[in-house]
N, CA, C and O of each residue as an XYZ file, in Angstrom:
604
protein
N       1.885   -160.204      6.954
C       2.370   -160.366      8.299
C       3.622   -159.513      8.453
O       4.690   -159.776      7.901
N       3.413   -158.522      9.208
C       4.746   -158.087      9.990
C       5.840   -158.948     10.724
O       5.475   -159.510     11.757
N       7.126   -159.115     10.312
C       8.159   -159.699     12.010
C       8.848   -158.522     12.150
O       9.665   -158.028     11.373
N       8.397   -158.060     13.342
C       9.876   -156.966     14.063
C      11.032   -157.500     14.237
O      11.084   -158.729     14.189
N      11.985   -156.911     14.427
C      13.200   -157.352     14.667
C      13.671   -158.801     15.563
O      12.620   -159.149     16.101
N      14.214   -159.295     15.762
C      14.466   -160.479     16.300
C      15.308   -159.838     17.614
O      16.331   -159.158     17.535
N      14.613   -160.232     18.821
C      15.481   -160.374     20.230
C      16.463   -161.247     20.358
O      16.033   -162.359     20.051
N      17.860   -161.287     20.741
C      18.057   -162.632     20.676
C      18.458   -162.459     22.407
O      18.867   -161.471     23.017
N      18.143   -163.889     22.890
C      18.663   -163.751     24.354
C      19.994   -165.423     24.244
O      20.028   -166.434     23.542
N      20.750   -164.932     25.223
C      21.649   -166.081     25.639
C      21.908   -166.449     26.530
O      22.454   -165.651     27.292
N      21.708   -167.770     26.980
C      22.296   -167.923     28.603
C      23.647   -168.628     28.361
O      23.599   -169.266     27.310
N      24.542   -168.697     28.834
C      26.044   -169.067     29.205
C      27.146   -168.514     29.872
O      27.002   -167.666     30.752
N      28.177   -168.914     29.529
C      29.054   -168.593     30.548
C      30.017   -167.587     30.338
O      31.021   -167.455     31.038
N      29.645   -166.702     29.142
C      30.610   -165.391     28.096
C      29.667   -164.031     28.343
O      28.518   -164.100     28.777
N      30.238   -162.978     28.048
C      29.769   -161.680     27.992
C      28.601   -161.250     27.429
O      28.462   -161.413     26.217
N      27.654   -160.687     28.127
C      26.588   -160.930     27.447
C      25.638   -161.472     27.717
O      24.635   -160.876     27.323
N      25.358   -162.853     28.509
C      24.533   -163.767     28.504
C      23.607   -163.403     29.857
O      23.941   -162.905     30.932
N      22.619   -163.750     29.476
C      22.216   -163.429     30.825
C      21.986   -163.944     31.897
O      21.421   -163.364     32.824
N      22.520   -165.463     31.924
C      23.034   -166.087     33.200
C      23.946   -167.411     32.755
O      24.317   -167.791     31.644
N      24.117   -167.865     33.877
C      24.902   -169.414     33.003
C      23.718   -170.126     33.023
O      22.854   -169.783     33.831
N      23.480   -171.269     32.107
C      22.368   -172.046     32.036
C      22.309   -172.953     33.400
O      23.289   -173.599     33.771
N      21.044   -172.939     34.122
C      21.092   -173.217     35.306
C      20.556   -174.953     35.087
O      19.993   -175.525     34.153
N      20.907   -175.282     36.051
C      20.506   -176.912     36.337
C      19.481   -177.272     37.267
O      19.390   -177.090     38.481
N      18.653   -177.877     36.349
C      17.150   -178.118     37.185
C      17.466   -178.083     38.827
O      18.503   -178.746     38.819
N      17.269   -177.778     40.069
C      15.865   -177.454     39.764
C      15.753   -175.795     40.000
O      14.730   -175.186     40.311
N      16.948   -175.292     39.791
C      17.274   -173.681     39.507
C      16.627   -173.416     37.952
O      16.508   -174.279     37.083
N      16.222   -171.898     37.838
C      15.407   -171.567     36.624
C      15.774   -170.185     36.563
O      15.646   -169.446     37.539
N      16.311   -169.728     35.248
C      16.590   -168.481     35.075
C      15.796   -167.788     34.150
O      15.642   -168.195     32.998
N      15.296   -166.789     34.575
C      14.420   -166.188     33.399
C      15.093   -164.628     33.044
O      16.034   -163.985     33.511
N      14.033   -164.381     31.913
C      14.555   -163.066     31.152
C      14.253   -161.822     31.910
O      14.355   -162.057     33.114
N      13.887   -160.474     31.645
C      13.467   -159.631     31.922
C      11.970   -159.632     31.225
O      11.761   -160.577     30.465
N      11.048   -158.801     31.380
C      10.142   -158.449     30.883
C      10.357   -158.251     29.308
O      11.315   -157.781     28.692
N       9.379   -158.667     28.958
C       9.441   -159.015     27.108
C       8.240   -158.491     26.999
O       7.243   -158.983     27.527
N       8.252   -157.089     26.059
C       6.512   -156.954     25.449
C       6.409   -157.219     24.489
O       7.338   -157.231     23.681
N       4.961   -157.597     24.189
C       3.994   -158.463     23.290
C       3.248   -156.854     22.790
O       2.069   -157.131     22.567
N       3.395   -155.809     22.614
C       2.791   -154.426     22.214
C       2.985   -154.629     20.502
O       4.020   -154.771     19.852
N       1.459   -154.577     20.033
C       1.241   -154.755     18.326
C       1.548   -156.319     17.990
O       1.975   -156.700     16.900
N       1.287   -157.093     19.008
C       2.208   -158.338     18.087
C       0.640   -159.365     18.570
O       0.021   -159.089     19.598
N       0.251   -160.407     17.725
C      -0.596   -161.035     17.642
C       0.337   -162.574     18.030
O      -0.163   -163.688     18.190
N       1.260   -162.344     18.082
C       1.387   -164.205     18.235
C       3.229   -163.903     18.301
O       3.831   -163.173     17.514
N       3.882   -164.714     19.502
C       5.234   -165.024     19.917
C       5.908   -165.935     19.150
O       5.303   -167.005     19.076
N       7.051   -165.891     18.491
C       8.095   -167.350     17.975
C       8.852   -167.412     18.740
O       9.106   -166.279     19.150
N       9.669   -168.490     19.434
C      10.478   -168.432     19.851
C      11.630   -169.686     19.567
O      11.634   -170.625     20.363
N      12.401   -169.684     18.658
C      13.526   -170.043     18.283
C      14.674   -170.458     18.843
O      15.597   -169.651     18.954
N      14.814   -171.800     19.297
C      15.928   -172.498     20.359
C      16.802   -172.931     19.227
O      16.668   -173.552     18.172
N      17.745   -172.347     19.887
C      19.045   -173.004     19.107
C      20.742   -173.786     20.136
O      21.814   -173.258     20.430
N      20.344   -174.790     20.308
C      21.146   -175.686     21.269
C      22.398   -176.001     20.645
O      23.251   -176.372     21.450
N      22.760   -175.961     19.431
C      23.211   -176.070     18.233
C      25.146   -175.713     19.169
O      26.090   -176.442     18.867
N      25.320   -174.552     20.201
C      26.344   -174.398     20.489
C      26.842   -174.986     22.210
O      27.820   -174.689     22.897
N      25.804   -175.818     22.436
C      25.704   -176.890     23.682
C      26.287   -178.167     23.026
O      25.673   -179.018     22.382
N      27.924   -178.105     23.402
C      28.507   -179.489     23.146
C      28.424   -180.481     24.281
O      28.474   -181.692     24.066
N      28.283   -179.908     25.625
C      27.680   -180.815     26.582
C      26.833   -181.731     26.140
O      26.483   -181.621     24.965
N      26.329   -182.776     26.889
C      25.307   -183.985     26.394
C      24.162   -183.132     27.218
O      24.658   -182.951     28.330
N      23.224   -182.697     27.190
C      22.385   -182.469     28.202
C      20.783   -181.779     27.489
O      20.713   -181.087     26.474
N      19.853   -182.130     28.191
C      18.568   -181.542     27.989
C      18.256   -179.891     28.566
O      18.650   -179.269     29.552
N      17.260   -179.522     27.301
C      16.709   -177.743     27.934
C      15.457   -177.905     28.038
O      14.686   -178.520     27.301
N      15.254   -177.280     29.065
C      13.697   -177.584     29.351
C      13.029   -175.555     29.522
O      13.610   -174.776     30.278
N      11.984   -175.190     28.789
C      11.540   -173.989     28.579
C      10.372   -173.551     29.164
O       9.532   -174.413     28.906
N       9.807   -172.557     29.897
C       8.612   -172.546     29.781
C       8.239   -170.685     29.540
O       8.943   -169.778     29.097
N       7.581   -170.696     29.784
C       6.822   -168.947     29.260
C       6.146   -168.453     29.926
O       5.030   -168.925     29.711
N       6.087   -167.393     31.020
C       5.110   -166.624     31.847
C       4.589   -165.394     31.488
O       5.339   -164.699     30.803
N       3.472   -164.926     31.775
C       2.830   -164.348     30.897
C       2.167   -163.033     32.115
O       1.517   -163.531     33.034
N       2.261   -161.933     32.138
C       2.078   -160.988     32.877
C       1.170   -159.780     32.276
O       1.126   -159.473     31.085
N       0.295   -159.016     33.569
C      -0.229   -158.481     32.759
C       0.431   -156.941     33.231
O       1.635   -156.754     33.409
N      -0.605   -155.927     33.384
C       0.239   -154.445     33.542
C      -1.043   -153.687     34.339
O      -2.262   -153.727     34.173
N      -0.211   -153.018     35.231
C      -1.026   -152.066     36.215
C      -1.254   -151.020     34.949
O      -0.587   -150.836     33.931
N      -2.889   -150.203     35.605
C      -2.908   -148.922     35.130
C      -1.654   -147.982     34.547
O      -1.827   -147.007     33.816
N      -0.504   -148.412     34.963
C       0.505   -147.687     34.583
C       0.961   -147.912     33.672
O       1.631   -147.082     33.057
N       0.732   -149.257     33.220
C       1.604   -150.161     32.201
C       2.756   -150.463     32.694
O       3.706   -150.109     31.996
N       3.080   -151.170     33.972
C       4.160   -151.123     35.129
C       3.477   -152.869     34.718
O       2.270   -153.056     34.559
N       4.737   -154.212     34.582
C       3.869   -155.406     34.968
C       3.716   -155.631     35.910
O       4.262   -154.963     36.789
N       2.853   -156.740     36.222
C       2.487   -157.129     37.071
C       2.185   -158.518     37.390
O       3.133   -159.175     37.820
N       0.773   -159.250     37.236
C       0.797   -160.256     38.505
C       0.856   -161.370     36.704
O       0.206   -161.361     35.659
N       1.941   -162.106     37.220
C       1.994   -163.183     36.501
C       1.510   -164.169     36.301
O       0.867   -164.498     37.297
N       1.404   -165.325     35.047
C       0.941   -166.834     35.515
C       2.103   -167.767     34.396
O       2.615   -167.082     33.511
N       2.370   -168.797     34.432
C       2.864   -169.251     33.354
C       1.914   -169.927     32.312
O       0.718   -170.119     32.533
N       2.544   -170.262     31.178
C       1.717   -170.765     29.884
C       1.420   -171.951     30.738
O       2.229   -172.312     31.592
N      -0.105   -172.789     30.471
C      -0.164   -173.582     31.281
C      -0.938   -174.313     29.928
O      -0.754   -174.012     28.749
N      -1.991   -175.519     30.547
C      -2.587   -176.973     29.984
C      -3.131   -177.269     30.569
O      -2.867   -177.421     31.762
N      -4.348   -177.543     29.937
C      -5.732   -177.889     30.842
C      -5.941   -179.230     30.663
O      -6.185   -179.557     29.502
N      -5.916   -180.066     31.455
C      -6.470   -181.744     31.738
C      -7.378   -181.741     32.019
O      -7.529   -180.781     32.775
N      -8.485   -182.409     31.864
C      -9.736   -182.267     32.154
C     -10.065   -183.618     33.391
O      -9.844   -184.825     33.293
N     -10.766   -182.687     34.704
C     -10.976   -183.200     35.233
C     -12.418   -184.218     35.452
O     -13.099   -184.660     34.527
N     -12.610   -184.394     36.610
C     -14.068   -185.222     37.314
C     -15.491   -184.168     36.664
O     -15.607   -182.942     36.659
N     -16.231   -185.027     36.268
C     -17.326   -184.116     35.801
C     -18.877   -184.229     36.878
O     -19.651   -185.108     37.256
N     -18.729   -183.007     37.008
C     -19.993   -182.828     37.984
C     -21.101   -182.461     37.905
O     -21.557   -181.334     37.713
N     -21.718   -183.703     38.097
C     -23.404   -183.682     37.222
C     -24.245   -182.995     38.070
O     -25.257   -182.560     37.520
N     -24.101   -182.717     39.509
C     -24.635   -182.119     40.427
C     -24.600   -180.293     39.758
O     -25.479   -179.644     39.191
N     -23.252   -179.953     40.127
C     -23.643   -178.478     39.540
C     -23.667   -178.394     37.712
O     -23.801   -177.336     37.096
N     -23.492   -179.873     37.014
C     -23.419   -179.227     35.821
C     -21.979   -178.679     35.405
O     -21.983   -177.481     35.118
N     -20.834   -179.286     35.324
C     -19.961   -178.465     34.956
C     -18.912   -179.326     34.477
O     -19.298   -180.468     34.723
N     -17.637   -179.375     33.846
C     -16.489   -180.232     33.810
C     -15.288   -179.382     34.034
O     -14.811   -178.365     33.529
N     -14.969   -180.266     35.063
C     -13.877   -179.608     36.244
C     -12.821   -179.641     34.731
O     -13.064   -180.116     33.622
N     -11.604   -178.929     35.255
C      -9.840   -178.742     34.240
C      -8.856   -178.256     35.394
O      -8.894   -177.152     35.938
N      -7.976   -179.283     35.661
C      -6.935   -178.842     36.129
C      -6.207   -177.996     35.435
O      -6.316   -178.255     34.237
N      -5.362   -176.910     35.683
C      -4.257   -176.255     34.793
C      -3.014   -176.823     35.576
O      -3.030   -177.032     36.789
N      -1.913   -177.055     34.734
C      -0.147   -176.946     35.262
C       0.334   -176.481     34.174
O      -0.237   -176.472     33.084
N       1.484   -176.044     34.440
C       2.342   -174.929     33.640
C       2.601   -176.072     32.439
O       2.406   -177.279     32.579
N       3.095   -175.396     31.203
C       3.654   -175.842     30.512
C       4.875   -175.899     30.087
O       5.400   -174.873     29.653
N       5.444   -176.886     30.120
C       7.194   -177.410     30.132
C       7.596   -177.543     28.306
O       7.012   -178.401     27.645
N       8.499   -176.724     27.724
C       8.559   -177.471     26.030
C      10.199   -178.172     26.512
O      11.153   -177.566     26.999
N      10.080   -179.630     26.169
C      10.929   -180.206     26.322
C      11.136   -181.629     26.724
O      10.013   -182.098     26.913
N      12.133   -182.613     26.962
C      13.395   -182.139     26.355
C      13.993   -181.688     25.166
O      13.874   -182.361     24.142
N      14.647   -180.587     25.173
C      15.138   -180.732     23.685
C      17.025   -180.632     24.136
O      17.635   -179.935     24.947
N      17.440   -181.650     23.195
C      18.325   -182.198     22.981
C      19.742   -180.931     22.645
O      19.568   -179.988     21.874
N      21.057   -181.169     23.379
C      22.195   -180.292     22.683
C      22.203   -181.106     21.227
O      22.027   -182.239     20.778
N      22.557   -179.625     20.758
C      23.190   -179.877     19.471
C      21.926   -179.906     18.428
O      22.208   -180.234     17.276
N      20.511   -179.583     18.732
C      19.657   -179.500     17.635
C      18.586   -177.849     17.481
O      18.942   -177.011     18.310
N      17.932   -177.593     16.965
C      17.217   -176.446     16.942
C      15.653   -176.076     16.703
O      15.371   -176.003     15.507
N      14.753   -175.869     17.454
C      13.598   -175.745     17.803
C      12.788   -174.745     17.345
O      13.533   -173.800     17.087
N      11.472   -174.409     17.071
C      10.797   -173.751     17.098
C       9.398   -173.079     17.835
O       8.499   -173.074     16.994
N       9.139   -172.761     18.568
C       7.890   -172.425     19.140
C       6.905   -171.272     18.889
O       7.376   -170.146     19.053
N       5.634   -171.361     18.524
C       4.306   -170.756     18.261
C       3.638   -170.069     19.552
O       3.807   -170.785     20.538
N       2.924   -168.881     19.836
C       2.376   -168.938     20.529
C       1.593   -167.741     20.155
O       2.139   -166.780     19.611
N       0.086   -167.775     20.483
C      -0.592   -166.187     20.670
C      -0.009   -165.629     21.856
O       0.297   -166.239     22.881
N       0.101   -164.529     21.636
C       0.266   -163.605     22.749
C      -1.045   -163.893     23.763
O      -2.047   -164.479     23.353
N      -0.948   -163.551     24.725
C      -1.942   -163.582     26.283
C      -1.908   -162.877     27.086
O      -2.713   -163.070     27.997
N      -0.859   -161.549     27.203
C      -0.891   -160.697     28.007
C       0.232   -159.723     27.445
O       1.048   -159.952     26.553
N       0.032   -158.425     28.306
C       1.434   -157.498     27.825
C       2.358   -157.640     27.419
O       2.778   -157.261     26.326
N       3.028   -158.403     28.472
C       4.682   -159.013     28.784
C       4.595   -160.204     28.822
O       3.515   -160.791     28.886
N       5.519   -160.666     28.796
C       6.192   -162.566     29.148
C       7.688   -162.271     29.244
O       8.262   -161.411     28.575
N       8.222   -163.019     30.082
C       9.303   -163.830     30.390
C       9.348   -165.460     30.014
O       8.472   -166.315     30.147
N      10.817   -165.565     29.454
C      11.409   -167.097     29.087
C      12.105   -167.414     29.963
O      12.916   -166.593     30.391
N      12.014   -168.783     30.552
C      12.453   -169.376     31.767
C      13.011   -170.197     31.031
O      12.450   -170.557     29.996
N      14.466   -170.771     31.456
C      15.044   -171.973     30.976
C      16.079   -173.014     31.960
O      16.807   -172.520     32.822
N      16.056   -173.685     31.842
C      17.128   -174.773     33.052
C      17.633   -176.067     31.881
O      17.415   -176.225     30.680
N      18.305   -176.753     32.782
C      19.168   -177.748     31.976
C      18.863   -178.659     33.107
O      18.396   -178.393     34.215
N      19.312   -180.060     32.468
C      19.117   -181.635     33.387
C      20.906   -181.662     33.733
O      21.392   -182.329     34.647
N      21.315   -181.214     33.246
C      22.918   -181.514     33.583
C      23.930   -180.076     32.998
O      23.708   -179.377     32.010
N      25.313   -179.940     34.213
C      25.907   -178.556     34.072
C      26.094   -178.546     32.488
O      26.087   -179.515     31.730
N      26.258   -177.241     32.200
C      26.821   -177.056     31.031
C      28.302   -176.603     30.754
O      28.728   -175.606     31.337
N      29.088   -177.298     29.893
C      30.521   -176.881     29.582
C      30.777   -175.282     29.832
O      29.890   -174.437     29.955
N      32.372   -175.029     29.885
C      32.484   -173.671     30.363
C      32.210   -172.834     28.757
O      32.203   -171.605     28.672
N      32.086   -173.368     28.068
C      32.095   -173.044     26.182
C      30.901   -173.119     25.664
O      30.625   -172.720     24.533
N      29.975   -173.723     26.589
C      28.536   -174.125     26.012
C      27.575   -172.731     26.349
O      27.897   -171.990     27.277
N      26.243   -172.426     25.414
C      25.541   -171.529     25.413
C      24.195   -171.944     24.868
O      24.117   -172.853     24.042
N      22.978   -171.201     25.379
C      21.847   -171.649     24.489
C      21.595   -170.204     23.744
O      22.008   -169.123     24.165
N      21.099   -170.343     22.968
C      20.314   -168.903     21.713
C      18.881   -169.276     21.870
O      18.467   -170.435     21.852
N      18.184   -168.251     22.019
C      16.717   -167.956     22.103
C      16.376   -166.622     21.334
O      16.619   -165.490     21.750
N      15.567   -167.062     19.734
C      15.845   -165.883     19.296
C      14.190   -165.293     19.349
O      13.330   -166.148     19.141
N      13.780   -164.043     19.587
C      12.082   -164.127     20.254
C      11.652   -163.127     18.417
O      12.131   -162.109     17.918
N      10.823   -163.867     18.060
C      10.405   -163.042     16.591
C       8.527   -163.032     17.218
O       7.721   -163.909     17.529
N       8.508   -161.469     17.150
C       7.066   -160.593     17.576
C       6.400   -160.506     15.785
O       6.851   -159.973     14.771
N       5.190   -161.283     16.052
C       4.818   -160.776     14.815
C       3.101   -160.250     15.030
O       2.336   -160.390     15.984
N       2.895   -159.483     13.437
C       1.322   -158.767     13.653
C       0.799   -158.978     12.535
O       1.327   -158.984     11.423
N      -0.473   -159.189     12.898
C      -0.920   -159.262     11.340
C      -1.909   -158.288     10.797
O      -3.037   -158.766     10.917
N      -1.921   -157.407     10.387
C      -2.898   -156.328      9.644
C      -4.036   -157.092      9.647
O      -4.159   -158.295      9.418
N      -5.090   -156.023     10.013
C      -6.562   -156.888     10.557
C      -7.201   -155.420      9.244
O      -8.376   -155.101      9.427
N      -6.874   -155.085      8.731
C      -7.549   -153.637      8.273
C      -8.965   -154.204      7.361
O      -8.976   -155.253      6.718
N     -10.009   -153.340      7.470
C     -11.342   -153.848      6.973
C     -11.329   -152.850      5.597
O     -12.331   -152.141      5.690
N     -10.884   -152.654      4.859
C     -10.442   -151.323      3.718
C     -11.162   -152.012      2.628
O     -11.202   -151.513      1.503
């Protein structure tokens, strides 16, 4: 297994960050993140410098790319519930809604799995309550690949 380098993103209130951590029901996301050579997303929460009392709530949108490789039309990571089953056409209905990872707690540190699903993604993040003028979250994004070679 390959890991490329580690992204790290930060939201807070110091140089650098790329917003202050917003409070539900405001949501700040990243820029475009590519998934190019990488078979599967980590993404690494570290709340660890949130002395505030407060919850992070995450989710992941997933975009694909015009002919140009320009992105484009988005969806977020979502979850299928399974709906009413319909014996008439034969089928079993699934709602989708986005998927939320959370709460996770200040002061502890997380991990998240994911296959890749499209070009790009963006990380969305918000808080249940403000965060101190000192407080910050770390999101560190590790792209990995795995050699498929038939040799």
């Amino acid at each position: 297994m390959r890991i490329s380098p580690t992204v790290l993103l930060t939201w807070g209130s110091g140089v650098g960050m790329i917003d202050p951590l917003p409070v539900t029901p405001s949501v700040s996301t990243t820029t475009y993140l590519s998934t190019a050579d990488c078979d599967q997303i980590g993404l690494l929460i570290d709340t660890s410098q949130i002395a505030t009392t407060l919850n992070v709530f995450l989710q992941v949108y997933w975009y694909g790319a015009n002919e140009l490789g320009v992105p484009s039309i988005g969806a977020p990571e979502s979850i299928e519930v399974p709906g009413a089953l319909d014996s008439n056409a034969g089928v079993q209905r699934f709602s989708l809604y986005p998927k939320e990872w959370g709460p996770i707690p200040s002061g502890v540190g997380r991990l998240i799995w994911l296959p890749t699903a499209a070009p790009y993604f963006k990380v969305a993040v918000y808080a249940n309550a403000a965060a101190g003028v000192n407080d910050y979250l770390l999101i560190g994004v590790i792209l990995t690949s795995l050699n498929h070679s038939l040799s």
